[in-house]
N, C-alpha and C positions, 0 to 999 in steps of 0.2 A: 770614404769613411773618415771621419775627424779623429784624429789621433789623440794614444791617450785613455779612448771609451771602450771598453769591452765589449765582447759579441758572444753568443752563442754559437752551434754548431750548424746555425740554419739563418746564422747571420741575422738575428734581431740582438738590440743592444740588451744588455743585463744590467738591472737597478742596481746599482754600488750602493753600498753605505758608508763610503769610507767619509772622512771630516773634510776631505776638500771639496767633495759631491754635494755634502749636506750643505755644506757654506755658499754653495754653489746656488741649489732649490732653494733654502732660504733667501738669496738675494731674489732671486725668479720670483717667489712669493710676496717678499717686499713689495717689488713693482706691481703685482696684478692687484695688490691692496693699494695702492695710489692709483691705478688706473681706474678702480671703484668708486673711490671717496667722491667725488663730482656727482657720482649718479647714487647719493643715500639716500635722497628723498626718495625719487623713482623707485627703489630699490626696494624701500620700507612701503610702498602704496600698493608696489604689485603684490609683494607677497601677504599681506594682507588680505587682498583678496582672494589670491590662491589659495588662503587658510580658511575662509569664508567659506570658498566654493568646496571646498575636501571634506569641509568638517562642520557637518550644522552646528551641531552644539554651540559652536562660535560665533554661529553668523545672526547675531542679537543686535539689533539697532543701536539700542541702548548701551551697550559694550563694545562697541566699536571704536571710539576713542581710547579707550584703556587698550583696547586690542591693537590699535598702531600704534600707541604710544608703547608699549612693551616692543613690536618689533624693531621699531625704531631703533630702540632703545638695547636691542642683539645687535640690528644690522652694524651700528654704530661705534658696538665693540668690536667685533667680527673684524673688521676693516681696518680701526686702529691697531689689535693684535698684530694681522697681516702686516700691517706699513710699518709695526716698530720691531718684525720678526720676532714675537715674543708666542713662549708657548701659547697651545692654545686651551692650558687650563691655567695660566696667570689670568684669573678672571677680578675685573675692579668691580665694586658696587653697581648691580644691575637695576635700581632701585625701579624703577615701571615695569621690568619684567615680575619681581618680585609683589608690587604692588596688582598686577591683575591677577594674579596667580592666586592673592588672597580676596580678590573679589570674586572669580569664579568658584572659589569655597565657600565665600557667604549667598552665593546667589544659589549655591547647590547642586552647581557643575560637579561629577566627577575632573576625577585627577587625569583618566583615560584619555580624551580630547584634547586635553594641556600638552601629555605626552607627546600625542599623534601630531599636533601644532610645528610644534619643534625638527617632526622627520621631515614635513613638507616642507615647512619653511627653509629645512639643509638642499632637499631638493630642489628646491627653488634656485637656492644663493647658487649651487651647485653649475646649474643650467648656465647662469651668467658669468661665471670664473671659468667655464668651460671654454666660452666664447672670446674669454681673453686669453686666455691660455695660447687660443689659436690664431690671434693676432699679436701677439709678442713676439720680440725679437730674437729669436734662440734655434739652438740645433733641432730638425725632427726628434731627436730621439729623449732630449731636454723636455720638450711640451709632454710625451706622457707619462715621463719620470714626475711631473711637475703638478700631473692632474693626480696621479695616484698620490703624491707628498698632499697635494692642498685637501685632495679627500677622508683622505687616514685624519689630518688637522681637523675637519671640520668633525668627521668621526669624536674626535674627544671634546670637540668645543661640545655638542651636543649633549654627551655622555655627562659633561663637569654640570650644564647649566640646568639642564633636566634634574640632576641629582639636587641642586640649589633652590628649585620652585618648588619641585613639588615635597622637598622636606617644608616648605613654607605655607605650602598647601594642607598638608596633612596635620601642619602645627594649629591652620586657621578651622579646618575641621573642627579637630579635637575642641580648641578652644569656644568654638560657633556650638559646639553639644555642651559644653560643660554652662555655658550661659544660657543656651534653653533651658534646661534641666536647671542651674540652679532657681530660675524664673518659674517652671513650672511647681518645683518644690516647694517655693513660696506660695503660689497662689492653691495647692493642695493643705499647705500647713495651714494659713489664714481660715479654709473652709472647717478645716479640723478643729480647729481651735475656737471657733463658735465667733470667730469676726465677719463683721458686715463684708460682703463681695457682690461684686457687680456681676450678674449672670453674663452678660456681654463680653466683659473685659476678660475675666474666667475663662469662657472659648476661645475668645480671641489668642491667650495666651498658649494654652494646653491643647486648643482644638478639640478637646469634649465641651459636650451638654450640660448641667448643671439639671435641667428641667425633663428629664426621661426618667425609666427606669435601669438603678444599678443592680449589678452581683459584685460585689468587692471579692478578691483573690490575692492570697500570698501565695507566693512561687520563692522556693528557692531549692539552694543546692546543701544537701548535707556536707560531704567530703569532696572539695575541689581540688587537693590534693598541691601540685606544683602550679597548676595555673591560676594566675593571680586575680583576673577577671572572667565572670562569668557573664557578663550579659550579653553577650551575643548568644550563649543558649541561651536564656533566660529570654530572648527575645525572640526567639525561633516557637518556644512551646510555648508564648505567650501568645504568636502570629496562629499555630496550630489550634491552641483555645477556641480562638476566636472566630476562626472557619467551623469547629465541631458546634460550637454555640450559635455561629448565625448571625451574630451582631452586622450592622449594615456599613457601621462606623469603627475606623480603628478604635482600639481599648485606651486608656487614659493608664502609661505602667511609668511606675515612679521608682529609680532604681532605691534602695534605706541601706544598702551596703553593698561590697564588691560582688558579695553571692545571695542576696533578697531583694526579690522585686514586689511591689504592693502593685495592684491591678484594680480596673473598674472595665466592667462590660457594661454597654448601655445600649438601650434603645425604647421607642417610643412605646411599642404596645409589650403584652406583660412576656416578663421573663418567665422562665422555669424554673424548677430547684435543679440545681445540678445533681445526675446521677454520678456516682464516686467511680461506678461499674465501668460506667461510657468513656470514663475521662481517661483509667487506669491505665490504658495501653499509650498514653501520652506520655504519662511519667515514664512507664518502664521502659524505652527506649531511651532514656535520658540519664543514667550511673549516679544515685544520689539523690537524684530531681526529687522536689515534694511539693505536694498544692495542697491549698487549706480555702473552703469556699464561704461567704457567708448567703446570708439569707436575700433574692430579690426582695428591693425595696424602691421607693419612689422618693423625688425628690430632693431638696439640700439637705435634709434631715435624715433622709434615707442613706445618701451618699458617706452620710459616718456611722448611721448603724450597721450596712452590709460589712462596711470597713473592718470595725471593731466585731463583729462577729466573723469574719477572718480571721484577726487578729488570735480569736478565740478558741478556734477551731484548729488554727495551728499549733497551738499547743498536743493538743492529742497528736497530730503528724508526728511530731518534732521529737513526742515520746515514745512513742507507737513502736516497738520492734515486728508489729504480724505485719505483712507483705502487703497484705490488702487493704492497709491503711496509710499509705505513702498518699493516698488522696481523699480528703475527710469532709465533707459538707456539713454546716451549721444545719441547713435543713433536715438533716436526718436524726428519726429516732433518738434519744437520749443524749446527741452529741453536746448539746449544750451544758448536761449533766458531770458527761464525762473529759467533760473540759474543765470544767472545777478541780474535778479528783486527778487530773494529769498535772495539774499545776502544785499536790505534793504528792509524788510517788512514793513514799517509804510510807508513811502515812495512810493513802490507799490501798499499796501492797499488806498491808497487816488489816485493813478492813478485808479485805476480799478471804486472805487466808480465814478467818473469824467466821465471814458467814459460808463459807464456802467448804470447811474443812479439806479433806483428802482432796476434793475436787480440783484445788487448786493445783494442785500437782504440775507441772511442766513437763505432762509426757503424752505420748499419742493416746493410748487407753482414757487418759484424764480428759482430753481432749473430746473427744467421742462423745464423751458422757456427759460433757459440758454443752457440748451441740444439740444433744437430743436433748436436755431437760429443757435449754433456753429456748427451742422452737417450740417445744411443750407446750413452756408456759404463753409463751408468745400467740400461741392456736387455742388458747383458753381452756388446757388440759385436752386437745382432742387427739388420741392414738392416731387416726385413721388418716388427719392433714399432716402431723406429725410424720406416719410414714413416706407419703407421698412427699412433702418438700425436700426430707432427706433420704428420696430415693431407694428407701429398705422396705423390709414385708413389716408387716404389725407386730409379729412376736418378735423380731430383732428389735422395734422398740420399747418393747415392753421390757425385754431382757434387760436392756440398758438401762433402760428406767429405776428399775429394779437395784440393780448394784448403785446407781447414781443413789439412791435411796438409803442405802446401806455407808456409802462412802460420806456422805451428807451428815446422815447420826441422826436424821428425822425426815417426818413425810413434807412430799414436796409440795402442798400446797402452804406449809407452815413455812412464813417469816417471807411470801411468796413476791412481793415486793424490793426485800432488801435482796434476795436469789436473784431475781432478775436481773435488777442493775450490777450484781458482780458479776453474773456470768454474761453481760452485755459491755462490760466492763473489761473485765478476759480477754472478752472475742477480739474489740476495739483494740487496746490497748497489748493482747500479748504478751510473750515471755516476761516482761520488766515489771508485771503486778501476777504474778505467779512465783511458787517455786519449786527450784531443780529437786527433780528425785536425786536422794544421797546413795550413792555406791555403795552394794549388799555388804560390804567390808563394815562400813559404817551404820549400815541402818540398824544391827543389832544394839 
C-alpha cells in the first residue's frame, strides 16, 4: 500500500479531499487533457456521429456542418479547460455551439434533442478519458480517484453549457414568434385596411387562404389576474374551436393584446353559424374565457366583414353579466341589434326600465315573467308552444302571463315590438340593463 493514502475497513482506498489530493487530480487531469489534444479532430467526427446516431432530430444533412462545428467547438474547450486545470465552468465564448443552438430554433428543432446532444456527447468524451485514465502513469488507486474527479468535472461542464444554448435557444424562439407574428400582423392589417394583397404571398406568409370561406372570432380573457400572458390558453381553446368546428386547416389567430386573440376559421365548402350552446362548454372550463362570433362569409371581402361582426358581437360578451352569454354569435336573432344598445349601457338600461316597467326588476319572480312573455311573443302569442318550450302546464302560463300584464301597466300585445327587444335584451345582456330590487327598509 503506498504510504500516506487512506483505506477503509475492507481495505479499499477513501477519496480525500484534502488540497494536496485535489493538487494532486488536477495535475492527473492536466495531463489526460494533453494526452487528448492530438486526437480533437477524431474526437470531434466520432462524436458527431454518436449524436447523429442517438438522436434523429439531429441527423439532418443539411445541419451537419453546424452540428461538427459546435462539437468541435465543446471538444476544443473541454480539452483546453483540462490542460490549463481550470474549472469547468470558466467557460470562454462558445460562439458555434452557440450559433447551432440558434439555428435548431429557427429551423423548429425543440430545445429537448439539443439537451440530449450534450448527455451523449459527455458520454462519449467520457468513454475516451476512461481509456486514458488507464494508461497513465499513477497509483491503482489515483485512476479511480481520477475518473470520479474528471466525471463530477464533466458533470458541471455539461450543466454550465447546457444552461448557455439553450438560454440562446429559447431567446431565438421567442424572437423567431415575435417576427412571425409581427409579419403576420402586417399582412392581416394590409387586408383590413382595404390594401391591394397578393392572395399568394398572404398564405405564403400566415398560412391561411385568403380564397375560402371565413367565421371571424374574438377570444379573450376577462380577469387574468397575476399572469401576465394569456396565450397559451387562448391558443389551446382556439386549437379546441377548431376541432368542434371541423375546419380542415389550422385557424389564422392573431394575438391584438396580452389577453385578446382575433381568429379566422376557414374552409372551402360553406360554413355554419355557430351555435353559442355547442360552443359554451368551451368557455366555461376556461376562468374568464369569452368568444364573440361573426357571421360566415366568403372571400377578401368577407374576411373583414365576419371580422368586424366579431368585433361586434363582442361588445354584448364584454357587457353581458348572464352566464350564458360568455359566447355570443353575430348570427343570432337580434344580436346585431343588441350590439348597438351594449355599446351605451346606462342609456339602454333606462330604455329597457321605460318599456319594460316592474319587469325590469333584478329578481327571480321578474325573471320568470320576463321568459314567459318573450317566448310568448316569440311563438306569436301561442299558450300552447309557450307551455311546451318552457316546460310548464298552460294555466302556469297563463298565470304569468297575467301578472307579467299587470306588472307591465298594459296588454301585451301593445308597443309588442319595442317588448320584445327589451326583454331579448334582458335575457342577452343581464343584471347590467336591469334593476336591483331596494331592501323593504327602503321601498316604502
Amino acid at each position: 500500500m503506498p504510504d500516506g493514502c487512506p483505506y477503509d475497513g475492507d481495505g479499499a482506498p477513501v477519496l480525500s479531499t484534502t488540497r494536496q489530493n485535489q493538487a494532486r487530480l488536477n495535475e492527473l487531469a492536466r495531463q489526460i487533457g494533453l494526452r487528448l489534444s492530438p486526437d480533437t479532430d477524431a474526437i470531434s467526427e466520432s462524436m458527431t456521429v454518436a449524436i447523429e446516431q442517438a438522436i434523429g432530430e439531429l441527423d439532418d444533412s443539411d445541419m451537419r456542418a453546424a452540428l461538427h462545428a459546435s462539437v468541435a467547438n465543446n471538444v476544443e474547450v473541454i480539452i483546453d479547460l483540462l490542460s490549463h486545470t481550470k474549472a469547468a465552468t470558466d467557460l470562454p465564448p462558445l460562439p458555434e455551439a452557440i450559433r447551432y443552438a440558434v439555428e435548431l430554433a429557427r429551423d423548429g428543432v425543440q430545445s429537448a434533442p439539443l439537451r440530449r446532444a450534450y448527455h451523449v456527447g459527455s458520454d462519449h468524451l467520457l468513454a475516451r478519458i476512461f481509456d486514458q485514465v488507464q494508461e497513465i502513469d499513477c497509483e491503482p488507486h489515483e485512476k479511480l480517484q481520477l475518473y470520479h474527479h474528471l466525471a463530477g468535472w464533466m458533470f458541471q461542464y455539461v450543466d454550465e453549457i447546457t444552461r448557455t444554448v439553450m438560454a440562446a435557444h429559447e431567446e431565438e424562439v421567442r424572437s423567431s414568434h415575435n417576427r412571425a407574428a409581427r409579419s403576420i400582423n402586417t399582412s392581416v392589417n394590409r387586408v383590413l385596411g382595404n390594401e391591394p394583397v397578393d392572395p399568394a404571398e398572404f398564405e405564403a406568409v400566415t398560412g391561411y387562404r385568403l380564397g375560402q370561406v371565413h367565421l371571424g372570432c374574438r377570444v379573450w380573457v376577462d380577469d387574468f389576474g397575476t399572469i401576465p400572458d394569456q396565450a397559451h390558453l387562448l391558443t389551446t381553446v382556439v386549437e379546441q374551436l377548431a376541432a368542434l368546428l371541423e375546419v380542415p386547416q389550422p385557424p389564422l389567430m392573431m394575438m391584438t393584446d396580452r389577453a385578446t386573440a382575433e381568429v379566422w376559421f376557414g374552409r372551402q365548402q360553406r360554413l355554419e353559424p355557430v351555435d353559442p350552446v355547442v360552443v359554451a362548454p368551451i368557455a366555461s372550463t376556461r376562468p374568464g374565457a369569452r368568444i364573440a362570433f361573426g357571421s360566415p362569409t366568403h372571400g377578401v371581402e368577407g374576411f373583414r366583414v365576419t371580422r368586424a361582426q366579431a368585433e361586434r358581437a363582442a361588445t354584448v360578451a364584454r357587457v353581458a353579466t348572464a352566464g350564458h352569454s360568455r359566447v355570443v354569435s353575430y348570427s343570432d336573432d337580434g344580436i346585431p341589434v343588441i350590439a348597438r344598445l351594449a355599446e351605451d349601457v346606462p342609456t339602454t338600461r333606462r330604455w329597457v326600465h321605460e318599456v319594460l316597467g316592474e319587469l325590469a326588476a333584478d329578481t327571480e319572480e321578474a325573471a320568470r315573467q320576463r321568459d314567459t312573455v318573450r317566448v310568448f311573443l316569440e311563438t306569436a302569442e301561442n299558450s300552447t308552444e309557450t307551455a311546451s318550450r318552457l316546460l310548464l302546464h298552460r294555466n302556469s302560463v297563463k298565470y304569468r302571463l297575467t301578472k307579467a300584464e299587470r306588472s307591465l301597466g298594459r296588454p301585451l300585445g301593445l308597443k309588442r315590438l319595442d317588448t320584445l327587444l327589451a326583454l331579448e335584451t334582458a335575457h342577452v345582456l343581464g343584471g347590467v340593463v336591469l334593476a336591483r330590487a331596494e331592501p323593504e327598509s327602503q321601498a316604502g
